[in-house]
C-alpha positions in Angstrom: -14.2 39.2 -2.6 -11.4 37.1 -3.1 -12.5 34.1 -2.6 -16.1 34.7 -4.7 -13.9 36.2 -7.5 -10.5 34.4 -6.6 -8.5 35.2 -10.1 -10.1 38.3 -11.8 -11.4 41.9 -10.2 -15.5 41.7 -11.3 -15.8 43.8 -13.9 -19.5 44.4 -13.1 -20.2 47.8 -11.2 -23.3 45.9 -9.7 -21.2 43.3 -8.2 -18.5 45.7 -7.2 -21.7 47.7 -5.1 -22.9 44.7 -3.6 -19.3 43.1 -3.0 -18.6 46.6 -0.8 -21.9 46.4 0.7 -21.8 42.8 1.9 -18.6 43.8 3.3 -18.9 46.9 5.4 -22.1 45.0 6.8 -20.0 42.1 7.8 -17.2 44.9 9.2 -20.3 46.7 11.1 -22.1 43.8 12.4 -18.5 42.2 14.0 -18.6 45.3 15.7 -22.2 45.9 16.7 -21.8 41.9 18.5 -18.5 43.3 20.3 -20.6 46.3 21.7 -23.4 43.8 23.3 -20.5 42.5 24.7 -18.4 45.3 26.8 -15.6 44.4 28.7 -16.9 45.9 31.9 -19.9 45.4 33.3 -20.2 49.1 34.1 -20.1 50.0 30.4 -23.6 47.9 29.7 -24.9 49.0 26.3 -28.5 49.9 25.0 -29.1 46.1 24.0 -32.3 47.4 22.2 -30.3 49.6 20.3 -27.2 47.3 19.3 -30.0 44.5 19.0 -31.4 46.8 16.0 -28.1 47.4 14.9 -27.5 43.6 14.5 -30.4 43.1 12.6 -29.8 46.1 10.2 -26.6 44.6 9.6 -27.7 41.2 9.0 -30.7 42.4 6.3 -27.9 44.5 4.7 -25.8 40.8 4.4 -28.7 39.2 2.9 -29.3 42.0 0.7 -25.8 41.8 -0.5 -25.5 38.5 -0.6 -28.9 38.0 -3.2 -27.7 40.6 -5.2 -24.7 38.8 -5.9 -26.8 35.4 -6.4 -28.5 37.4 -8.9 -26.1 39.2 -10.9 -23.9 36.3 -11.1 -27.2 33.9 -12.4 -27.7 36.3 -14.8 -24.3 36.9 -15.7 -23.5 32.8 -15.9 -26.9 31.9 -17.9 -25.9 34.5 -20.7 
């Protein structure tokens, strides 16, 4: 959030949610991709699983990220 808002906390409780959001997906997908990738072979994960994961992760990113687009259009064109 630092760099998007670099020299004031956003005052909007929207973009605070979607700010948190976009960033506990970001936290959650790093370590869903670390999961497809164990560092023993023995200790293969459910790729189905972790795939769906990554994916969940990723729509949550995008969510975020155009709720932020929004918010801040809105915010900028008023």
């Amino acid at each position: 959030s630092a760099s998007v808002f670099p020299s004031q906390k956003p005052k909007s409780e929207l973009v605070r949610t979607s700010l948190r959001l976009l960033t506990s997906s970001a936290y959650r997908l790093q370590s869903e991709c670390r999961k497809a990738l164990p560092p023993e072979p023995s200790a293969a994960p459910d790729i189905q699983l972790v795939t769906q994961q990554v994916i969940q992760c990723a729509y949550d990113i995008a969510k975020a990220a155009k709720q932020l687009v929004t918010i801040t259009t809105k915010e900028n064109n008023n």
